[in-house]
BATISE-685711 format. One record per atom (N, C-alpha, C): residue in one letter; residue number from 1; atom name; y, x, z. Coordinates in steps of 0.05 Angstrom, whole numbers, plus 5000, padded with zeros to 4 digits. Layout:
<pts>
resn,resi,name,y,x,z
a,NUM,CA,Y,X,Z .
...
</pts>
This chain:
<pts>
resn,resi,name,y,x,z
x,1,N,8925,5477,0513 .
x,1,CA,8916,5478,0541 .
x,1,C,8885,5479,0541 .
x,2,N,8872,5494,0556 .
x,2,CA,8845,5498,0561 .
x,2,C,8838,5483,0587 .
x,3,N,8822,5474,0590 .
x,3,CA,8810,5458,0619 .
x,3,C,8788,5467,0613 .
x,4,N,8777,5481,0647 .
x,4,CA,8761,5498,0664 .
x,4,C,8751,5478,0684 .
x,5,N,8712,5480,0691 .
x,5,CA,8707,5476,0704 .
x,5,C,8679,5488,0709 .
x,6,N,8671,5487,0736 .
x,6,CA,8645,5495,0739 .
x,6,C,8635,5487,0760 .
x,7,N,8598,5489,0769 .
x,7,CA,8594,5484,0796 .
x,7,C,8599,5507,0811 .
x,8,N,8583,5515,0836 .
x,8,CA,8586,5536,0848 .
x,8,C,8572,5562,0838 .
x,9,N,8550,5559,0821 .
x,9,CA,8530,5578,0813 .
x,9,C,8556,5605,0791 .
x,10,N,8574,5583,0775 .
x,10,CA,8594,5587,0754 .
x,10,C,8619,5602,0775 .
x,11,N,8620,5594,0798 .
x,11,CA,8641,5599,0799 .
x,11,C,8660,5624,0805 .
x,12,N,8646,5642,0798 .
x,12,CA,8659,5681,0797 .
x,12,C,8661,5683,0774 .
x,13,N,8643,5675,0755 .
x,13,CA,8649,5677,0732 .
x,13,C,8675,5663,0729 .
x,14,N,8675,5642,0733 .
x,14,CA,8702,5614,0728 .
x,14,C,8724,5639,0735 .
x,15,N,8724,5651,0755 .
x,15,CA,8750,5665,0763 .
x,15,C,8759,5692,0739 .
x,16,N,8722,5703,0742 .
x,16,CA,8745,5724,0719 .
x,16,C,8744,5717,0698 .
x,17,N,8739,5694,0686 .
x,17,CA,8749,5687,0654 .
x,17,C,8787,5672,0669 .
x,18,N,8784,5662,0689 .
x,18,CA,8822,5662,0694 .
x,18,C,8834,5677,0699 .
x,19,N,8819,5703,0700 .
x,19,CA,8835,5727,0700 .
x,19,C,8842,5738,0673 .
x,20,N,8822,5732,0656 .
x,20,CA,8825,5743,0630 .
x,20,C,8843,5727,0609 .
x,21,N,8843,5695,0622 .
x,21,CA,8869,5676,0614 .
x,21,C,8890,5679,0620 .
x,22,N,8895,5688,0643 .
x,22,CA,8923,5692,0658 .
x,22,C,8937,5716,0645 .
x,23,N,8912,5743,0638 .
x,23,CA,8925,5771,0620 .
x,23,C,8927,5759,0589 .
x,24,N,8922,5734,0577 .
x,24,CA,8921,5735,0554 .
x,24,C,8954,5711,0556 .
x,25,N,8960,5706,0578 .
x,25,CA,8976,5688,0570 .
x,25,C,8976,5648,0562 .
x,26,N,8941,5653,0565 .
x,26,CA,8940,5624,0558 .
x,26,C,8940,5601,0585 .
x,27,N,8946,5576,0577 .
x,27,CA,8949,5567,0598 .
x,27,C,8924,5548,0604 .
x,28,N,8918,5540,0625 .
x,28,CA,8893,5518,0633 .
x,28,C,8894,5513,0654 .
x,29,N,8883,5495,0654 .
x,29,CA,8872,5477,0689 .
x,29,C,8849,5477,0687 .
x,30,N,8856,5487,0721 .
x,30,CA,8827,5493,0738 .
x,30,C,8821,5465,0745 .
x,31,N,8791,5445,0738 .
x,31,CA,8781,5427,0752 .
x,31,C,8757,5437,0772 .
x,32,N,8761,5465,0784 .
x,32,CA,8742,5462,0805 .
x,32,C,8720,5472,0794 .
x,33,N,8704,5478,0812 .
x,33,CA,8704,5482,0840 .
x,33,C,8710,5503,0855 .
x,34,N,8719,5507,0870 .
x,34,CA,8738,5524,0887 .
x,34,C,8721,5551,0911 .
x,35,N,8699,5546,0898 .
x,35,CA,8681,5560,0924 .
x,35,C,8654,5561,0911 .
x,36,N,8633,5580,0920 .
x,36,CA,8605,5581,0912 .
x,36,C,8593,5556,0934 .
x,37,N,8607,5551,0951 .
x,37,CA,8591,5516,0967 .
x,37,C,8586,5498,0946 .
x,38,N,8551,5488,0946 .
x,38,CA,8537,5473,0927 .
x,38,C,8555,5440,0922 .
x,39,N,8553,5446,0895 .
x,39,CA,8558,5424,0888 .
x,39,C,8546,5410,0865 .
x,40,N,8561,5387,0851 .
x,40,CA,8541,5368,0825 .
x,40,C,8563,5381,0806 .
x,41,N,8540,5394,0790 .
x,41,CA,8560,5402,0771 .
x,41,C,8568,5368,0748 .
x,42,N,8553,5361,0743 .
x,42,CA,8559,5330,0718 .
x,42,C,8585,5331,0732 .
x,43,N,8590,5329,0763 .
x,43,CA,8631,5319,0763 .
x,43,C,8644,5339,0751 .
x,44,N,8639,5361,0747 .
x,44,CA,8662,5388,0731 .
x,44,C,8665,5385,0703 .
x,45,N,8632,5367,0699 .
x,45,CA,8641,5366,0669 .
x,45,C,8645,5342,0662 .
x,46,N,8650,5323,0676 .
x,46,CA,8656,5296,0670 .
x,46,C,8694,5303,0665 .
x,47,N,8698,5318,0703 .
x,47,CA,8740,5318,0687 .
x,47,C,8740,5338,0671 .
x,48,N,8729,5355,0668 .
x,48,CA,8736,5372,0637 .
x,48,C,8734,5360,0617 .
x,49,N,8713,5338,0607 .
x,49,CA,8717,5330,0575 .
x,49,C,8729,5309,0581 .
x,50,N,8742,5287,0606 .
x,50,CA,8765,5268,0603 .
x,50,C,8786,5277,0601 .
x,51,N,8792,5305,0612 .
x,51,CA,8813,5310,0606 .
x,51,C,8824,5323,0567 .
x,52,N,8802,5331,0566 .
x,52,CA,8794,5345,0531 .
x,52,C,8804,5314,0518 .
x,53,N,8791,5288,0520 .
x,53,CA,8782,5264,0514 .
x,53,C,8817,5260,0518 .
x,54,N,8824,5254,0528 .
x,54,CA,8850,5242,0540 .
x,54,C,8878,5249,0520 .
x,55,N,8868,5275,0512 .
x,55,CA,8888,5297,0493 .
x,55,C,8901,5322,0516 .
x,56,N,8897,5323,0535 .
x,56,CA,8917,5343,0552 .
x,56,C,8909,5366,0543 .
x,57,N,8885,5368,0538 .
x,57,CA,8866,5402,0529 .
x,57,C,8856,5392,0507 .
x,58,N,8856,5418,0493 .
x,58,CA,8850,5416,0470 .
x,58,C,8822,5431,0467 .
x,59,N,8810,5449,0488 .
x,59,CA,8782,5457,0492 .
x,59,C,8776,5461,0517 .
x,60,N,8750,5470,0525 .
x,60,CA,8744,5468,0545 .
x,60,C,8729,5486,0549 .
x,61,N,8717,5497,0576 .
x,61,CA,8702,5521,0585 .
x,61,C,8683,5507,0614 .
x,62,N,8666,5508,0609 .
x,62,CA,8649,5502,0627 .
x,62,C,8633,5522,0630 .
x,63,N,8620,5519,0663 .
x,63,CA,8601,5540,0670 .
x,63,C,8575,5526,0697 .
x,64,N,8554,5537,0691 .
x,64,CA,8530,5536,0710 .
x,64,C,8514,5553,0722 .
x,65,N,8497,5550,0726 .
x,65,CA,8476,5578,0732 .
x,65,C,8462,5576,0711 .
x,66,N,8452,5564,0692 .
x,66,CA,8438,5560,0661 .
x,66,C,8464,5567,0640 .
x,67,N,8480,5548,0639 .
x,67,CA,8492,5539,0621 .
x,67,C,8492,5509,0614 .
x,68,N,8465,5503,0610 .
x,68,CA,8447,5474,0593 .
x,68,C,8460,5456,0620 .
x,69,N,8450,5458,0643 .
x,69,CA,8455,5434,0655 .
x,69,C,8488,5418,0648 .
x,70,N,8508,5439,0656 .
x,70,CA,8529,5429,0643 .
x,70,C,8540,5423,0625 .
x,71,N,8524,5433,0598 .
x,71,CA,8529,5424,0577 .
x,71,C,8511,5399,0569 .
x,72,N,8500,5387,0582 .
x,72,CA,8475,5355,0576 .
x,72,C,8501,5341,0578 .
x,73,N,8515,5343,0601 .
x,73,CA,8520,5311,0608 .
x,73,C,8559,5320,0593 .
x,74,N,8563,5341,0586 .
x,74,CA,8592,5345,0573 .
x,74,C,8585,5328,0546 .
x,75,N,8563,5320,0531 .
x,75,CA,8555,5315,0505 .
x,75,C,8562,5293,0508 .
x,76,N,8559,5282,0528 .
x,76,CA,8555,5247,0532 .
x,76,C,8586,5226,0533 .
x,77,N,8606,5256,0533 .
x,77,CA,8629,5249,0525 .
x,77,C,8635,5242,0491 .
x,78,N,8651,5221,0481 .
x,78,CA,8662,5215,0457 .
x,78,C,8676,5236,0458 .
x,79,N,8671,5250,0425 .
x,79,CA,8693,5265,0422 .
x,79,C,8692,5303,0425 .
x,80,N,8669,5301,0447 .
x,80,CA,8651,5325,0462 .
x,80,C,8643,5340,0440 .
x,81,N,8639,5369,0432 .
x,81,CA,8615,5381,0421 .
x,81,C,8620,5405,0431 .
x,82,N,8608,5403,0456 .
x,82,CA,8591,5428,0476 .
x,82,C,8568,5449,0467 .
x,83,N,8572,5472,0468 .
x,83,CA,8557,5485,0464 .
x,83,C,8551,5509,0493 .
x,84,N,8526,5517,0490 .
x,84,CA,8510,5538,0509 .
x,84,C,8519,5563,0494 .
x,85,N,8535,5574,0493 .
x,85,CA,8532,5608,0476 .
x,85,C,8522,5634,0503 .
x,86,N,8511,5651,0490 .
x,86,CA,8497,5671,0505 .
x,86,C,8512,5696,0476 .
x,87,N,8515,5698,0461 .
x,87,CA,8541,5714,0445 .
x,87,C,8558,5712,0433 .
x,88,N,8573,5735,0428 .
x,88,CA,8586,5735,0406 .
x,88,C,8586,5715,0374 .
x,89,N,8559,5722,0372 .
x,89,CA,8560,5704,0348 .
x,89,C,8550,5678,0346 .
x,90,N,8535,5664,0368 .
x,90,CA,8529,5639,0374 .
x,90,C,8565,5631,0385 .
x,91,N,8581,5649,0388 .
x,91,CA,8609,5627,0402 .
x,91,C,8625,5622,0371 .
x,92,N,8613,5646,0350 .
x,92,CA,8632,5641,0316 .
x,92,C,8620,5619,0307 .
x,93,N,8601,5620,0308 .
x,93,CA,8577,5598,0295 .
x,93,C,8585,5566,0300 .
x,94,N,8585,5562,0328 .
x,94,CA,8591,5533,0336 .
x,94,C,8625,5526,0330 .
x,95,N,8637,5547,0334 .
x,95,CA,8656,5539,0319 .
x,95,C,8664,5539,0285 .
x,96,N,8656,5558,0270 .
x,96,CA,8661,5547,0247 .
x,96,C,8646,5530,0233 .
x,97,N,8609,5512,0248 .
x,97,CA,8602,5503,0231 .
x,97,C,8606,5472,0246 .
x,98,N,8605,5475,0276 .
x,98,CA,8599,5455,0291 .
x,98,C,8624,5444,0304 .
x,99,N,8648,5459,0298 .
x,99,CA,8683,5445,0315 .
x,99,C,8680,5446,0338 .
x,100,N,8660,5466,0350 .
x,100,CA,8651,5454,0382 .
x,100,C,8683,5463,0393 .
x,101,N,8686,5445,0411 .
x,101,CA,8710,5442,0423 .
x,101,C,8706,5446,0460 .
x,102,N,8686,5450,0471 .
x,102,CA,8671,5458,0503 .
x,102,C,8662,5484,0491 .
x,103,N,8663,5510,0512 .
x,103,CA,8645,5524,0508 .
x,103,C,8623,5527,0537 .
x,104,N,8606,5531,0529 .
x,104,CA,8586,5533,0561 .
x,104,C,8572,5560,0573 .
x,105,N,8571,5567,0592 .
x,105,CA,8556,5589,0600 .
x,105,C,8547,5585,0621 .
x,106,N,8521,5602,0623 .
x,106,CA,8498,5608,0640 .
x,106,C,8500,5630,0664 .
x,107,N,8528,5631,0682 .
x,107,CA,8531,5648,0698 .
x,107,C,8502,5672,0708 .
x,108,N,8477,5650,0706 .
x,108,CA,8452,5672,0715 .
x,108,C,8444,5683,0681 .
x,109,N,8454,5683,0666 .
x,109,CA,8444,5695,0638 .
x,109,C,8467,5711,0620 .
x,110,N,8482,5718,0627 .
x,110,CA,8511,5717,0611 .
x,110,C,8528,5744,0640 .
x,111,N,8524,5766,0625 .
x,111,CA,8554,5785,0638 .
x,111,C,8574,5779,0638 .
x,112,N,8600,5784,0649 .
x,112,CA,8626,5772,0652 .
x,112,C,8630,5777,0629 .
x,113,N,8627,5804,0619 .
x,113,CA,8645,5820,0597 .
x,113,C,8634,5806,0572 .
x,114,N,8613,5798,0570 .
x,114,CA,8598,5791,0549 .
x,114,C,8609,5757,0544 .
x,115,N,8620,5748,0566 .
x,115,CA,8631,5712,0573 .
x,115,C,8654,5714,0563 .
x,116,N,8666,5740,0569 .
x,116,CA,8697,5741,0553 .
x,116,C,8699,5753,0531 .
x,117,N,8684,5763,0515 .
x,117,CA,8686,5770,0491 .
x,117,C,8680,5747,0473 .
x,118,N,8652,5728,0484 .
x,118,CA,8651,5708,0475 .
x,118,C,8667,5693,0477 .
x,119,N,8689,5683,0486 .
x,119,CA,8708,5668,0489 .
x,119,C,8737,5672,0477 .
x,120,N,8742,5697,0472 .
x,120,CA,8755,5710,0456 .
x,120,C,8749,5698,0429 .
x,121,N,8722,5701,0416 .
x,121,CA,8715,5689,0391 .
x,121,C,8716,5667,0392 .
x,122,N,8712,5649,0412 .
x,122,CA,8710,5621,0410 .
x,122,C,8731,5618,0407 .
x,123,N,8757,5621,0419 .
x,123,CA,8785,5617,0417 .
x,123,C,8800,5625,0389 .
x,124,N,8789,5649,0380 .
x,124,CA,8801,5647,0357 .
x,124,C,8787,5646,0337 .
x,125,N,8769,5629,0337 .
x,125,CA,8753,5624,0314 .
x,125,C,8757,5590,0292 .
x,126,N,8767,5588,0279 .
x,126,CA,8767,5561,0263 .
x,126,C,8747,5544,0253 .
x,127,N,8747,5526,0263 .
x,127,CA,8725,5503,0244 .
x,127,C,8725,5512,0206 .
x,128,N,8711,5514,0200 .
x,128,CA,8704,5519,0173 .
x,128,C,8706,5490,0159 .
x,129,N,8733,5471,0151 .
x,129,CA,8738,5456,0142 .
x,129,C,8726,5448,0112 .
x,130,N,8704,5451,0111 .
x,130,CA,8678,5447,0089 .
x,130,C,8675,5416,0085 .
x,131,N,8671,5405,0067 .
x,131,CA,8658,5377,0064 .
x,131,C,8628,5374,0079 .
x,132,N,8617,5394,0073 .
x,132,CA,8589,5390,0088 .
x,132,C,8588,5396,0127 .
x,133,N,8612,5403,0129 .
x,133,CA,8610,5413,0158 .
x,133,C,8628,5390,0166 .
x,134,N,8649,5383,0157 .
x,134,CA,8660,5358,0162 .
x,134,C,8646,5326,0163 .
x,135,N,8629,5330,0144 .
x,135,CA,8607,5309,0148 .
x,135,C,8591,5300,0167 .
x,136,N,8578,5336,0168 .
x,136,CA,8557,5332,0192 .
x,136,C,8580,5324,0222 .
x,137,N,8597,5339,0231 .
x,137,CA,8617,5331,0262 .
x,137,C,8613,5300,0255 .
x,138,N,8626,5295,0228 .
x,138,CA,8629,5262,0234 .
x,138,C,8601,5251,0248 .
x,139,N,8583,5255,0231 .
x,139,CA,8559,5239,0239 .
x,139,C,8546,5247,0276 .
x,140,N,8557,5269,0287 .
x,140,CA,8555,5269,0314 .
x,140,C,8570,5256,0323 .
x,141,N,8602,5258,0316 .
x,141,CA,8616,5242,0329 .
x,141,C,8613,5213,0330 .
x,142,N,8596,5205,0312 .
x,142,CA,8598,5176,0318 .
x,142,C,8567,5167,0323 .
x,143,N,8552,5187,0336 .
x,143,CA,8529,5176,0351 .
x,143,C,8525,5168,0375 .
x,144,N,8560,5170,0389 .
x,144,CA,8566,5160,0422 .
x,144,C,8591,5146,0413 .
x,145,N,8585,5116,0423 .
x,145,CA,8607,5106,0422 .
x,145,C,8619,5095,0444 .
</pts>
């Protein structure tokens, strides 16, 4: 399961990456928001990584008008490793060296097509189960307790 969220700046984007979930077959929950009417994004990414946190999803997709704002306070989750990608190869990267398990985007920096190709990679990309990359997650993971 994937859990989706965004503020309003994210939220066209939010729609056609669920369009590109819905043609791929995968499943997720939408946490909102439902409309480009302003909102705080920290609440989208607070139930996206409780729900990630909880076990229901196993990753997550977040979105902003940066990217960064929603990915600050997704970090602050146990368990979290959020990333900002702007490509293709920043979405292989965080996943095979970093397990990132959120991906983030910058609705004002980031084309649709370019959000879903990146996401494509992020999805099927594997953590690179290395001693040295396993090391380093641990030592993030346990700098929020």
């Amino acid at each position: 399961m994937i859990a989706i969220g965004t503020d309003h700046r994210g939220y066209r984007l939010k729609e056609t990456i669920k369009q590109f979930l819905d043609n791929e077959g995968l499943k997720y929950k939408d946490f909102g928001t439902y409309s480009d009417n302003s909102v705080d994004y920290p609440d989208y990414a607070k139930a996206v990584c409780e729900n990630i946190s909880s076990g229901e999803s196993d990753r997550g997709i977040l979105i902003c008008g940066s990217g960064m704002g929603i990915c600050i306070p997704a970090n602050k989750y146990k368990g979290i490793r959020a990333a900002n990608v702007l490509n293709e190869k920043m979405a292989e990267m965080t996943r095979r060296h970093n397990d990132a398990n959120v991906i983030c985007f910058g609705a004002d920096f980031i084309k649709p097509e370019t959000a879903v190709k990146c996401l494509k990679v992020f999805l099927n990309t594997d953590f690179e189960n290395e001693e040295r990359h396993i090391r380093r997650v641990n030592k993030v993971n346990n700098i929020i307790q």
